[in-house]
C-alpha positions as CSV (number, residue, x, y, z in Angstrom):
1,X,80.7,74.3,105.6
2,X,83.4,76.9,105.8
3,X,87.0,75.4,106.4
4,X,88.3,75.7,109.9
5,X,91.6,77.5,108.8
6,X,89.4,80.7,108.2
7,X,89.4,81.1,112.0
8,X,92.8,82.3,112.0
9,X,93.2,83.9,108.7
10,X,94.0,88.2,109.2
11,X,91.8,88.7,105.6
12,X,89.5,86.8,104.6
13,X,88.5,87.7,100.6
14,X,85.1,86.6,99.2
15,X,84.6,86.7,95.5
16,X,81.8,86.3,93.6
17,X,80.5,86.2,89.9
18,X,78.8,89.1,88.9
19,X,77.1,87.5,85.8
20,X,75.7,85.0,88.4
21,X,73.2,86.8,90.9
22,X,73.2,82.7,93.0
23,X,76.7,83.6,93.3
24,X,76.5,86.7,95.3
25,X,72.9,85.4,97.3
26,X,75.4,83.0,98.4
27,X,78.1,86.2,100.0
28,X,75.7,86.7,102.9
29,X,75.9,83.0,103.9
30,X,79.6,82.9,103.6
31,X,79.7,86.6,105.8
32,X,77.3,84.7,108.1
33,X,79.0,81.3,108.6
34,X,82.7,83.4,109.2
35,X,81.6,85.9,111.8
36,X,80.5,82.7,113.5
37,X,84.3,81.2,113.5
38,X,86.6,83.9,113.0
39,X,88.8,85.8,114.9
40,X,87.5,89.3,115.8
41,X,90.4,91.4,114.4
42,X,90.3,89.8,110.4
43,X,89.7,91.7,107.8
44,X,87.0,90.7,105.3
45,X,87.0,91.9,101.2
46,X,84.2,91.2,99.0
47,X,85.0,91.2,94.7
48,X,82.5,90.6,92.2
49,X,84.6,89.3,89.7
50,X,83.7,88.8,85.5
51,X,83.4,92.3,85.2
52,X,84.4,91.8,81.7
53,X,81.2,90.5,81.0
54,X,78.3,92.5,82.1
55,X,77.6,96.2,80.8
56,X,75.2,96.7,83.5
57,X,75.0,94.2,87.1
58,X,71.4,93.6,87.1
59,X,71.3,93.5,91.5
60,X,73.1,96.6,91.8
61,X,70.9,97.9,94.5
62,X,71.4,94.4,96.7
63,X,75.3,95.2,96.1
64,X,75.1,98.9,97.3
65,X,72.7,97.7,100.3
66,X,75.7,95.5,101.1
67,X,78.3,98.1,101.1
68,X,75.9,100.3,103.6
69,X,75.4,97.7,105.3
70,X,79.0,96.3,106.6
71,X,82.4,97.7,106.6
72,X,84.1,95.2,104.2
73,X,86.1,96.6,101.5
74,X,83.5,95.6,98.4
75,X,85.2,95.6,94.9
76,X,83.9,94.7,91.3
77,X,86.8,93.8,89.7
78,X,87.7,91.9,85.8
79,X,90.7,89.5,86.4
80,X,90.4,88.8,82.7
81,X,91.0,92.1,81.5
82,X,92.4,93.8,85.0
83,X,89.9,96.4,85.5
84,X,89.7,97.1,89.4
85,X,92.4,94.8,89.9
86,X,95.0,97.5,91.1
87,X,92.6,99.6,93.4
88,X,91.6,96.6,94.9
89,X,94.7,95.8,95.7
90,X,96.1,99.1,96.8
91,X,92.3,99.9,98.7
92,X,93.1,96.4,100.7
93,X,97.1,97.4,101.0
94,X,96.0,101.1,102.5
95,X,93.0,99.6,104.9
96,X,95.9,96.7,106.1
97,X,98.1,99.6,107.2
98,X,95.3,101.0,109.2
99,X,92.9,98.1,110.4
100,X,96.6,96.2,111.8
101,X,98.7,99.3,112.8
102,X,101.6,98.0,110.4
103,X,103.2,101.6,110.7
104,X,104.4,101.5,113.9
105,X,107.3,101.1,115.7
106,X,105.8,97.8,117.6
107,X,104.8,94.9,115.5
108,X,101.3,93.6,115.6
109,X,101.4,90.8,117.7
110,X,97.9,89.2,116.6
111,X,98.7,89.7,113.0
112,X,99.4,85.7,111.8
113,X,102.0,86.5,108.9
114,X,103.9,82.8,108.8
115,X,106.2,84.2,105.6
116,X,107.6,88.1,105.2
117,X,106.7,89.7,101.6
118,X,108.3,92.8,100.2
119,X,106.1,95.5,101.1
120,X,107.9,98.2,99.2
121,X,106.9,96.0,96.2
122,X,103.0,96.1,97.2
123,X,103.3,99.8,97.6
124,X,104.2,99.8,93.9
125,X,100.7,99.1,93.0
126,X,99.9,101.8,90.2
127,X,96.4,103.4,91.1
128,X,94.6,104.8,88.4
129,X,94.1,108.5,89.1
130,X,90.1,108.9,89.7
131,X,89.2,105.5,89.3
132,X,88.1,103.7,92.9
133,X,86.1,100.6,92.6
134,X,85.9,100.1,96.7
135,X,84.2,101.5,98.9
């Protein structure tokens, strides 16, 4: 049962562990159970996470079908070691400024942000040149 606060979260991120193919099976019940309570306008990211791990994800084909399938942003990402962490972060930070119009003169009105960060800091993120992991 998903928690009820989901249905007024702006992004909603999903991880899983890619050395644990139950894990991801499990990413199409969680996409499932959200669309049922959340608000139209969220955003939804999908990591596979324990990149670290695996030289080559077994259900790479059911990961890629996925992708094709929705319009999430879909990462595989190491938070032991980093790898992807930084495009993730800077894919989600670029698809923010488009999917809730944060450019504009007028603020978003349906985005829920309770606490103001530094977005000058999050547009610090270093990319590595070449290197995407999203979508």
């Amino acid at each position: 049962m998903i928690p009820t606060y989901i249905k007024d979260a702006d992004i909603i991120i999903i991880v899983f562990d890619v050395t644990n193919k139950s894990s991801f099976d499990h990413v199409r019940v969680w996409i499932k159970e959200i669309a049922e309570i959340r608000k139209n306008n969220s955003m939804i990211s999908i990591i596979g996470n324990k990149l670290d791990l695996v030289n080559n994800i077994e259900y790479i084909n059911e990961i890629q079908n996925l992708v094709s399938e929705t319009n999430y942003i879909i990462c595989t990402m190491s938070a032991k070691t980093n790898d992807g962490v930084d495009e993730f972060f800077g894919q989600l930070y670029n698809e923010m400024i488009t999917h809730f119009n944060l450019e504009s003169d007028e603020p978003n009105k349906d985005l829920n942000v309770t606490e103001k960060f530094d977005i000058d800091k999050l547009k610090q993120v270093t990319l590595k040149p070449n290197k995407k992991c999203c979508k």
